[in-house]
C-alpha positions in Angstrom: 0.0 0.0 0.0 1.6 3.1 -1.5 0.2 5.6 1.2 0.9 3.7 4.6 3.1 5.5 5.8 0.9 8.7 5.3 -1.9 7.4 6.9 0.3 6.1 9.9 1.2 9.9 9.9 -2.8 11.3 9.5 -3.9 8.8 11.9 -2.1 10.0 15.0 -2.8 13.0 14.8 -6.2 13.2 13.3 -7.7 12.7 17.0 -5.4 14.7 18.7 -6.3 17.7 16.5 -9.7 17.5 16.7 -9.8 17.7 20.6 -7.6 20.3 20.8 -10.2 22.6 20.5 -11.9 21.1 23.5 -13.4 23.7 26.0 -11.2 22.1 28.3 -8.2 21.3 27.3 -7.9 24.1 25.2 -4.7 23.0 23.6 -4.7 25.2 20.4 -3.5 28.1 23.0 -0.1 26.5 23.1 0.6 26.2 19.2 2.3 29.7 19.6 4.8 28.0 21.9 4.2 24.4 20.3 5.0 25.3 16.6 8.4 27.0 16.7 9.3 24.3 19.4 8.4 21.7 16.8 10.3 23.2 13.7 13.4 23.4 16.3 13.2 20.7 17.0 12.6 18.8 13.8 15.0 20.5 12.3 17.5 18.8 14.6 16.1 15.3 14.0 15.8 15.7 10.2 19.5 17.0 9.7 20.1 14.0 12.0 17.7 11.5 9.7 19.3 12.9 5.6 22.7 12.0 7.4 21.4 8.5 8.9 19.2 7.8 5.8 22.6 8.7 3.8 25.0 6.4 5.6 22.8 3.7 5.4 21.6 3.6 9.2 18.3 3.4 8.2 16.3 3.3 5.2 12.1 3.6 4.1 10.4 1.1 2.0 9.2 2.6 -1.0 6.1 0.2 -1.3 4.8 1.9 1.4 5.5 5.6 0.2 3.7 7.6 -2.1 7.4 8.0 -3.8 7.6 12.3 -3.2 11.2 12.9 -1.7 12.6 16.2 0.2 16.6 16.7 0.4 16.5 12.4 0.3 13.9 12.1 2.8 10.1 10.7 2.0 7.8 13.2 2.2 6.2 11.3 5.1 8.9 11.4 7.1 8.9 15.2 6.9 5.2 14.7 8.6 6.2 12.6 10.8 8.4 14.9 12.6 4.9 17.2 13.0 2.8 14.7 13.5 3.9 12.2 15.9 5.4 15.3 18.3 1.8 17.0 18.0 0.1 13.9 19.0 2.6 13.1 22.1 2.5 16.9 23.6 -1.2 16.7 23.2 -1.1 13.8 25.3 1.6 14.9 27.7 -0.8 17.8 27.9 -4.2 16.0 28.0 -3.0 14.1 31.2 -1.8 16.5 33.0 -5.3 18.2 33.1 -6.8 15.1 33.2 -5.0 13.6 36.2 -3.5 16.2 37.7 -1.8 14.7 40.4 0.3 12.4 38.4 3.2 13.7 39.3 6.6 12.7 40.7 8.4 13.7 43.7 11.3 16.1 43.4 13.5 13.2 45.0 12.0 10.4 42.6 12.1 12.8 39.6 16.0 13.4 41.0 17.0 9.7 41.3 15.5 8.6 38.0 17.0 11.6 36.1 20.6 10.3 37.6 19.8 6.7 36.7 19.1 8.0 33.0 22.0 10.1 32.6 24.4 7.6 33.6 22.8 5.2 31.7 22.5 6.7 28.7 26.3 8.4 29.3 27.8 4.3 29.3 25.6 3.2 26.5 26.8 6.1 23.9 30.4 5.7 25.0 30.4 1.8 25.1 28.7 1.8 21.4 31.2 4.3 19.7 31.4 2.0 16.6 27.8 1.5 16.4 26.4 5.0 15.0 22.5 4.9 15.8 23.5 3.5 20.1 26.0 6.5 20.0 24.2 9.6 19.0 20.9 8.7 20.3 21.9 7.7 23.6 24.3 11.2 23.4 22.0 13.4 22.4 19.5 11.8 25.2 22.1 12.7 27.7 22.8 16.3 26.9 19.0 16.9 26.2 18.1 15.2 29.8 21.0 16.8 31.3 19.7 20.4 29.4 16.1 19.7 30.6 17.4 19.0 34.7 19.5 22.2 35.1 16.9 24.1 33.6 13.5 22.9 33.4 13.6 20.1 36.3 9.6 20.1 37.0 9.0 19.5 33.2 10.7 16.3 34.4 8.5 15.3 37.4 5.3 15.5 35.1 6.9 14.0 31.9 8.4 10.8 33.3 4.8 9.8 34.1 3.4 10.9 30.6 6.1 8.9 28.9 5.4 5.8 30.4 1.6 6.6 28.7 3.0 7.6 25.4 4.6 4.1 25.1 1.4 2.6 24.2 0.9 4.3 20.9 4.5 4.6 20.4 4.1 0.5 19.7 1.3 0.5 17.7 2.4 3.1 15.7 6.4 2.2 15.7 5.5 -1.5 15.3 3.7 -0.6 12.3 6.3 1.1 10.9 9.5 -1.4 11.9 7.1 -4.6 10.6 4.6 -5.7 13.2 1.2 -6.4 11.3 2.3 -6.1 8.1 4.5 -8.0 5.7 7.5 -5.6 5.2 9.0 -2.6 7.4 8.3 0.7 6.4 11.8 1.8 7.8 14.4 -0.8 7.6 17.3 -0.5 9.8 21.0 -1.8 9.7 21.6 -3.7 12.9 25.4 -3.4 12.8 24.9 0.3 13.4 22.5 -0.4 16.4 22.5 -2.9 19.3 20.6 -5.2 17.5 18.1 -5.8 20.3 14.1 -5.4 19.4 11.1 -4.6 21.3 8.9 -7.1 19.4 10.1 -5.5 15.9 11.5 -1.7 17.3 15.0 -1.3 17.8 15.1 -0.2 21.4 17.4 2.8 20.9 13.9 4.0 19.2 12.6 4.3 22.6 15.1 6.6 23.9 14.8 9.2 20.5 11.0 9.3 20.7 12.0 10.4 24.6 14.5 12.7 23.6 12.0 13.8 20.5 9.2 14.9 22.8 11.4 16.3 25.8 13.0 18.4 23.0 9.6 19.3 22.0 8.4 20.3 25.6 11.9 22.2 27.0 11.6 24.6 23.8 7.9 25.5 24.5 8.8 26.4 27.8 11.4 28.4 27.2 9.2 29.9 24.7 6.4 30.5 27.0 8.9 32.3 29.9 9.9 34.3 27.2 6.3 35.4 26.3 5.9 36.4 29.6 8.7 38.3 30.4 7.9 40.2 27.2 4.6 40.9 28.0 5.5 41.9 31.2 8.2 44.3 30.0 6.0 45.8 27.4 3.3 46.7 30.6 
């Protein structure tokens, strides 16, 4: 089917779009901050993706595209990096006026933030030959890291949402590595990754959708304090 992939892309988003205009989750009043937070940070990830795509880190099937490319990238990639980050702040979003007490302590949020960056510090230097582990576990590090020193309660909220977000992230990331269908839409060479799968997903996949949306969320932040302060100077 020539148009998966863009309907994998439509899909998640389609509901999260419509409800954002919700009386009470309101959410379209945070594209100011969302938008530019999502071109940031897609720009990141796509520089990141023409190089991977180039070296042969990972690839797209073209049965599954319509066959439309931008700079060597399938035009549904290029949504995906709007999509799929529209979708997951939505969420993050969604549940936090939903169940607003889901929340961590400052000394859980603390421990589990070390635990990460340690973690994801041994990973990237102990895979140096294998280029997906390396610069997706680095640039989890210095994004986590980043995120803690500035923005340390996005953390206490967003370590709870993740867990959440993990249930579309394997429907829709299963779809797309080869779970429920007969071919992966992205294909990826396993002697640049650790070669261990969460039923089809390369688990470093885990860590860049984390790093995707906390991206995602820090800029917005920083966007919104800067809103403020502007407003309040111009008073």
């Amino acid at each position: 089917m020539k148009s998966l992939y863009l309907i994998i892309d439509l899909a998640s988003v389609a509901i999260p779009f419509l409800v954002s205009f919700h009386p009470r989750l309101r959410f379209y009043e945070k594209w100011k901050t969302l938008f530019p937070a999502l071109l940031i940070t897609g720009a990141i990830f796509i520089i990141w993706d023409v190089l991977f795509t180039k070296w042969d880190v990972w690839g797209f099937n073209e049965d599954y595209l319509l066959g439309r490319n931008i700079i060597n990238l399938p035009i549904e990639e290029w949504l995906f990096f709007v999509c799929i980050p529209y979708a997951c702040v939505f969420m993050h979003f969604a549940i936090q006026e939903l169940l607003p007490k889901a929340v961590l302590s400052v000394k859980i949020t603390t421990i589990i933030t070390y635990i990460l960056l340690f973690l994801f510090l041994i990973l990237s230097i102990a895979n140096y030959d294998k280029l997906y582990t390396q610069v997706n576990y680095y640039f989890a590090f210095l994004v986590l890291l980043i995120s803690f020193r500035f923005s340390s309660q996005i953390l206490s909220k967003y370590y709870v949402t993740f867990l959440l977000m993990l249930i579309p992230f394997f429907i829709v990331n299963g779809i797309l590595t080869g779970s429920f269908i007969h071919e992966q839409v992205v294909w990826y060479n396993n002697d640049e990754n650790l070669g261990i799968r969460l039923f089809t997903i390369p688990i470093e996949d885990v860590t860049y959708a984390f790093s995707l949306i906390l991206c995602t969320l820090l800029l917005m932040e920083r966007f919104s304090l800067y809103k403020k302060r502007y407003v309040f100077a111009v008073k």
